[in-house]
Structures are given as C-alpha cells and as structure tokens.
N, C-alpha and C positions, 0 to 999 in steps of 0.2 A: 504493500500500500504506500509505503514511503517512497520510492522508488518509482511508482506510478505521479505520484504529487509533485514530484522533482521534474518527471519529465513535463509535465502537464507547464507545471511554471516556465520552464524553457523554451519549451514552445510557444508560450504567449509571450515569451520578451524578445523573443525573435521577431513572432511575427510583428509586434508592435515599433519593433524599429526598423524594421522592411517598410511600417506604411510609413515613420518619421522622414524615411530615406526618399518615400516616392512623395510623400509630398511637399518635401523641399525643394522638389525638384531640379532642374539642370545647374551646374554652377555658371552664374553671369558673367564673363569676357567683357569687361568696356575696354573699347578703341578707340582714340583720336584721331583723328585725319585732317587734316587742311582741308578747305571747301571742293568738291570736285575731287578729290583726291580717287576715289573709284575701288577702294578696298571690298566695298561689296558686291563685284565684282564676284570673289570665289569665296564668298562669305558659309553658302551652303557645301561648299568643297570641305572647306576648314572645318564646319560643323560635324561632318562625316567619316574626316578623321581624326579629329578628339571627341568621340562620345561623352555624351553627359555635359556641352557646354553651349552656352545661349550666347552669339555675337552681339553685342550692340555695340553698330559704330555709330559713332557722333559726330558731325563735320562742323568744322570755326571758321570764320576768315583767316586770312593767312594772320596777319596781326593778332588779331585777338588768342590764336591759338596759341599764338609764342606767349604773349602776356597770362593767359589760363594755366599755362603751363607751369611758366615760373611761378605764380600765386598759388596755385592748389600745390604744389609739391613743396612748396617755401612753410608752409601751414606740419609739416611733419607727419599728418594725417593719413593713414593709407587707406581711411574706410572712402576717402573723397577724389581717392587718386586714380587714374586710369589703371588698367592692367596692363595693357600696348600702345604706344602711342609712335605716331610718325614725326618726324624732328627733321627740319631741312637740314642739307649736310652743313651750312654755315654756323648751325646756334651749336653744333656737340660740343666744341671748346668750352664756351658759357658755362652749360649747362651741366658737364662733365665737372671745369672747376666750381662749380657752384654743391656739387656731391647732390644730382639730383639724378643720375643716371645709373645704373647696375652696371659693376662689370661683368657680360659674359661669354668672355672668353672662353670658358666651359662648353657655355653652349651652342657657340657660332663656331668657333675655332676652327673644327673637322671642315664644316661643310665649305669655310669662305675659302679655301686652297682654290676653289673653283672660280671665284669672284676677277675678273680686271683689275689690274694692279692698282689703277688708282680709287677703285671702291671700295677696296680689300684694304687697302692702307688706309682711307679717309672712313671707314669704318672704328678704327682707334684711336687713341687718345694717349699720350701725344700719337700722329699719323705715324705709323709706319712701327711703332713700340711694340705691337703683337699684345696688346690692351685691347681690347675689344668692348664698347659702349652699345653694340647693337649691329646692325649689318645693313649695307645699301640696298635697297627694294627697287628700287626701278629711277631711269635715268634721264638725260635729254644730250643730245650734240649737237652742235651748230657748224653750217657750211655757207656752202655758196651757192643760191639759187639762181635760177635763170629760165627766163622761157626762150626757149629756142626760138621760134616763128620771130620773135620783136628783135631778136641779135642778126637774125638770118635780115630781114626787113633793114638793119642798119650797115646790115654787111661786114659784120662783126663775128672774130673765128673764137667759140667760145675756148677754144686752148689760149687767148689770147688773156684772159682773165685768171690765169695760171701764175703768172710771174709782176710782180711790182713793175717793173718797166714796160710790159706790154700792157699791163691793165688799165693805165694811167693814161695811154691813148687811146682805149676801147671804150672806155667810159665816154671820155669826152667826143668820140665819137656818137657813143649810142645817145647822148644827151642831145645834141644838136640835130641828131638825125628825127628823134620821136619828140622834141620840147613843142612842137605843132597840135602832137594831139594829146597831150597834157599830160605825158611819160615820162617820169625821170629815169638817165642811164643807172642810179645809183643811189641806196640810199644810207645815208650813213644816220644815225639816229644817237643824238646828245640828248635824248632829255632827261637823264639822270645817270648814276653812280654805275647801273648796270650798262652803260655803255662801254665800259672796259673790257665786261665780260665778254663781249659781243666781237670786240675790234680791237682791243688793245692787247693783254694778256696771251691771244692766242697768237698776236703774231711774235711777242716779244719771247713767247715761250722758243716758238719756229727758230729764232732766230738764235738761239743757244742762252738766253737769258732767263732769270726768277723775276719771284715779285716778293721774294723775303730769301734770307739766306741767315743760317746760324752759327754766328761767333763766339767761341768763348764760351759755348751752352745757350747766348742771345741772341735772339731773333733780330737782324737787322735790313734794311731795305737795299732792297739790288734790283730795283728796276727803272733804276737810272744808270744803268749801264750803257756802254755802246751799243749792245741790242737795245733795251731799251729807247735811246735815243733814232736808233734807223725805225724801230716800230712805229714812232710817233710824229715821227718826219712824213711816213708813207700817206699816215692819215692825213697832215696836212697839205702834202701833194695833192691829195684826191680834191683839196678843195680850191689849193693855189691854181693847179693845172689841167685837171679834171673838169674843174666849173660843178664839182657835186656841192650842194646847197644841205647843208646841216640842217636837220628836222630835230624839233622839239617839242614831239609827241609821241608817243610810241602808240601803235595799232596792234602789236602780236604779233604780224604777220597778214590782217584780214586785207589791209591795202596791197600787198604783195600780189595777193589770192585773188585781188580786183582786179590786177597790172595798172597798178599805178606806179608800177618800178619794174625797169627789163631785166636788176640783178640786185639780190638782199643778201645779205648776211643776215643769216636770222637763225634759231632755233628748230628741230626736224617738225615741229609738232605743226612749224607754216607750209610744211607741203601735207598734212595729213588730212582725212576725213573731216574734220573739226574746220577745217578751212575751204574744204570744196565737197558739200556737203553731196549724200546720194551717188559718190561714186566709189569703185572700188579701189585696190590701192596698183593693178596693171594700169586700170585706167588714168590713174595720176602721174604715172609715170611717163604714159603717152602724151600727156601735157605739159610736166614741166620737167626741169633738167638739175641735177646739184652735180658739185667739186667741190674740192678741196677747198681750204684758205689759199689765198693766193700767197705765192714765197717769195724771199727775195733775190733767188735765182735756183737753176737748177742744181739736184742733190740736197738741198733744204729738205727737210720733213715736215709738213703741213700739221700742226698739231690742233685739237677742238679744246674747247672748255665745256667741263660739262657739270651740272649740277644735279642737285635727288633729293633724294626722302632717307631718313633712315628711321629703321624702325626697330626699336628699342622697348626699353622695360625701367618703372622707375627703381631708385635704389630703395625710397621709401618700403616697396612690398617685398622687397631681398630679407631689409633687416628688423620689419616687424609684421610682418603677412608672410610666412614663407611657404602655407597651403597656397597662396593663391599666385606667389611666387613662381611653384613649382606648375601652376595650370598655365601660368602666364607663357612660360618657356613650353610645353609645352604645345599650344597654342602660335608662337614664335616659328619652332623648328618644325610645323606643316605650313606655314606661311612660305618656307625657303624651299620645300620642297621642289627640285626639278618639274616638275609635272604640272604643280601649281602655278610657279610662278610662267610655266609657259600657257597655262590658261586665262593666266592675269593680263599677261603682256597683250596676247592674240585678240583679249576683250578689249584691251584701252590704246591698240597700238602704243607700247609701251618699249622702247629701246633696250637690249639684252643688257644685264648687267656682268653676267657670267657666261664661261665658256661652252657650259652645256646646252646653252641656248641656241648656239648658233651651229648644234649639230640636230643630223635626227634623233628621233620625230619630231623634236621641237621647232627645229629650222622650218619644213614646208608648212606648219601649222603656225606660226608668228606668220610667215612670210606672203599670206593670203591678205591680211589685214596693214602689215606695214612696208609702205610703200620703201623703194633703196632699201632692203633691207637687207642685203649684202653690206652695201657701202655704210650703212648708218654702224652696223654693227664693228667693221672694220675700225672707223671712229671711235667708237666707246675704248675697243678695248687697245686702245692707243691713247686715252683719253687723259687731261691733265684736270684737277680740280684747287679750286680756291680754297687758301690757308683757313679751317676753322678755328682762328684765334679767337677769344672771348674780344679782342677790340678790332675784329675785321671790319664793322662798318665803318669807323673813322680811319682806318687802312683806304679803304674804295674810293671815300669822302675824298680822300687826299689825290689818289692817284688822277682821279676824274677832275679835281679842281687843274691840273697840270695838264689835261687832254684839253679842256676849255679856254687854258689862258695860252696854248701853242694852238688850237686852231683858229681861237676868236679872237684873240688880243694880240697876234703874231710876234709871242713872247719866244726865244727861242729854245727849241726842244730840251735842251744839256740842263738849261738855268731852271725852265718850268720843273724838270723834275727833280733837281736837286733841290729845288724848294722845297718839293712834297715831299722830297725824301728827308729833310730838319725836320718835318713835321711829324713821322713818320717815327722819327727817334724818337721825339719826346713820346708821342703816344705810346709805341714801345715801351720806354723807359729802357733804350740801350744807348 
C-alpha cells in the first residue's frame, strides 16, 4: 500500500509539471534590427531549428536603435535587454568598450574560419585580436555603374572609366555630350561624412595607403599620405577638368535608376530590385553595366569599402541571464548556418559574406535574385572596412571637412589633410 501511494504521488508531480512546462510555453527570443533590416526573413527557419522558441523581432530607426541600445543595456537590467541584437559594424568599438557586448568567441570562432577577411577581422574587438563581439551577417560593396546605351550614345569606351587619366576625359566627354537632355556624365555626391566612404577611402586604400595606422600600441592618422594626397587630387580633377558639378543631396541611388547620371559610384543595393522594381536580376543586368573603382594606372588593385550589421549578444545576459544566454547562442549559431544565411541572402539580395556562399548550392540559388553576382561577391571578399573606433564619427567628420575645403575652397590636397590629420590626433589623443 505504501508503495502504491509513493507511486501515485509521482505520478501527479510529474504530471503536474509537464502541464507547468506546457503552459509556459515556448521560450521568447527578442531581436533588434535597424528598420528594414529583413531578419524575418528566415525567422520561421530559425524557429525550426531551435525548438521551443518564439522570435520576436522589433525594428528602430537607424538612430534610435543605437541610442535604445546604449540606454537599455546602460540600465544593467537583462529582464529589458534584447536576447540578439544587430549592431552596425561602426558602433562595436563603442559599445564593446562600453562592456555592453558578450564575448563569443566560443561561439562564432569555429564557424567564422569561413567569413572574408575583413568580416572575420571586423567581427572583433580590437579587429583582427581573435576577440570575437558577434559575427558579420550580411554586407554591401560599392563600384562603378554605368549604362551602356548613354556611354555608347557619347561614344564613350566604358574600359575608358578604368584608369584616372582616361576617366577624366570620359566624363567630361559624357557631360557635354548628354548636358542637352538633363544627364550628368558623373556624379560625385558631398552631402555628408559618408562621402569618403563612397570616393575617398577606396581609392586611397587602391593606392597603397590607411586611414589610421598604429604607433607605439597608438592609433595615428595616415591618410594624409602621398596616397592619400593622389586620392584627393583625382577627386578634385573630376571637378577642375571633368566639369563634374558636386551634389548635395544624396538619392540612394533612385536618381541613378532614373538616369539622371550615365556613371555612379554608388552602393550594389543601386542596381538591385529595390531600385528597378518588377524585374529580375538577368534582366538588370541587360540594362545596366558595373566595374571596378577606377585606379590610378594599370596593376593597381581596385579595392571597395564595405559596411554591415553585426549580430551579437549583450554581455548583460552572459553575466546575469545565462539560461537565456545559452538560448541566445543558440539561436545565434542557426542564424550563421550555411543554409540559412543563403536563404536570407536569396530573400533580400543580400551580398555573401562568407566563402561558402559563393559555392554550390548556394551560389545558383543567391545568384537568381542578385544581380553581378559573381562580381559583387569577388568584391566582398577583397573587401576593406572602416576603423570601428568608439570616436570614428569625429575621425569621418575630419577627413570629409578636408575633401570639402580641397574641392570647394581649392585648398591644397597635402595642407587640407594635414589639417584633419592635427585634428585627428587630438581626437585620438596620440
């Protein structure tokens, strides 16, 4: 009889915690994402393979997401903290020295071997330490666009937009030839800090030069070098000799996609769906043409800048959540999956960030959706990215004040940026 009462108890505390278990049901995942960011996407992927968890992704403005971020996680609180959150690759520095990010190098380590060097390095903290803050998710490169028909029409040999000294007559050809029907040969676009990234940076990289270099363990400025100085010259050629007229509004790209310009430097995302809506991405190709950055002579290496997301974990639920820690990661390392992120990519034309990307299967199933996708991915995984220092905006602030006073003030190249580069130290503090 005792024995029978024993088990009887057992069995109702079993079952009684089986119904606790079912009606707590699934454990909840928050994710942050920039607006548009497109995580949900393979949100039911993820779902199916971590059983037992609920996604809710939340999207911010781009701004507000960085200021959310730093305020909820400043608060020490993990009951209010995300479980994943996307981080542009510029804020990790910040937010790394701010002890707001996890290290998991545990957990990325294995898989990022497969990453592009420079996602794979700007995935850590400091870059390249083998410190791992989270891991780069998806990317962008920027070239040279062009539509063929408006070059052909100017008689203009698009290899001619290849090299600084042919390009410098091609332009000012194609301007003169279309300024009738309200086409510029060229657009070069000042209207803020990210113009460097766009024109400055990539060529100054081309040309064998940084945009910081470290001394003595200190970060110091080097892009007032002789590369830098030919970089900065070229831009102002395009406008001394060129006749390219500086714009001071950025479109994205939609004006490009209008031909209001017979050749952009712009971002991949201006030749994609997103800008020539209801077509495919053979069909975008039959319309417009990209290359390289132009060099400044042959044997140069054309090099992009590229920028991302990275997606992380904060350290808040490492060091006082570490159930949900351990779903977080979890949840992380199906997000990196091979498989997934080529479903992610294929959904949002999304640029490879890893080598297994640009093999099969994954290769002809990205490669329906994103147009160049040979050449864009070539680019990535060549691809240079911007210093995540905690005071990179006042870094940009500076270099971009010395891109404006050498093309608008015809200050000269060497001085402009030995200006920014005093400026540059103090900000440092080297």
């Amino acid at each position: 009889m005792h024995m029978v009462k024993r088990y009887l108890a057992w069995t109702l505390v079993a079952i009684l915690g089986l119904s606790v278990v079912a009606l707590a049901g699934p454990t909840v995942i928050k994710v942050w994402e920039s607006e548009g960011y497109g995580l949900e996407a393979v949100e039911q992927t993820i779902e199916s393979l971590v059983p037992g968890i609920d996604l809710q992704i939340s999207q911010y403005p781009y701004n507000e997401l960085r200021m959310k971020l730093s305020t909820t996680l400043a608060t020490g609180d993990p009951s209010v903290a995300p479980d994943i959150v996307m981080v542009d690759s510029i804020w990790l520095g910040e937010f790394v020295e701010g002890s707001y990010l996890a290290n998991l190098s545990d957990v990325v380590s294995k898989e990022a071997t497969d990453w592009f060097p420079a996602f794979r390095d700007g995935s850590q903290w400091p870059a390249g330490s083998g410190k791992y803050y989270g891991i780069w998710y998806d990317t962008d490169v920027r070239a040279t666009m062009y539509w063929p028909d408006l070059l052909q029409k100017a008689g203009v040999n698009p290899g001619d937009l290849l090299y600084w000294n042919t390009a410098i007559p091609a332009i000012k050809k194609l301007n003169d030839a279309l300024a009738s029907e309200g086409i510029g040969g060229f657009r070069l676009d000042m209207g803020g800090a990210y113009a460097a990234d766009f024109f400055f940076y990539p060529l100054l990289w081309s040309e064998g030069g940084d945009i910081l270099k470290t001394v003595n363990g200190k970060l110091e400025p080097a892009f007032n070098s002789e590369a830098g100085v030919r970089a900065l010259q070229f831009l102002v050629d395009l406008v001394k000799k060129a006749g390219v007229e500086p714009q001071m509004q950025c479109f994205w790209g939609n004006d490009w996609a209008a031909r209001k310009w017979a050749v952009y430097i712009h971002g991949n995302w201006a030749t994609s769906e997103s800008r020539f809506p209801n077509t495919t991405a053979q069909e975008r190709e039959q319309k417009v043409a990209v290359l390289p950055y132009p060099v400044s002579e042959p044997g140069k290496v054309p090099v992009t800048l590229s920028g991302g997301w990275i997606m992380t974990i904060p350290a808040i639920l490492q060091q006082k959540a570490p159930d949900r820690f351990a779903e977080a990661c979890k949840v992380l390392q199906a997000y990196i999956r091979a498989d997934v992120m080529a479903e992610y990519g294929s959904a949002l034309a999304r640029i490879p960030v890893r080598a297994a990307l640009m093999a099969e299967p994954y290769k002809s199933q990205l490669a329906k959706n994103i147009e160049f996708f040979n050449f864009y991915s070539e680019l990535a995984s060549i691809a240079r990215v911007r210093p995540a220092i905690p005071q990179w905006n006042q870094v940009a602030d500076a270099v971009f004040e010395a891109m404006q006073k050498a093309i608008f003030q015809g200050v000269d190249p060497q001085k402009a940026l030995d200006d920014a580069a005093t400026k540059v130290r103090s900000i440092l503090g080297s």
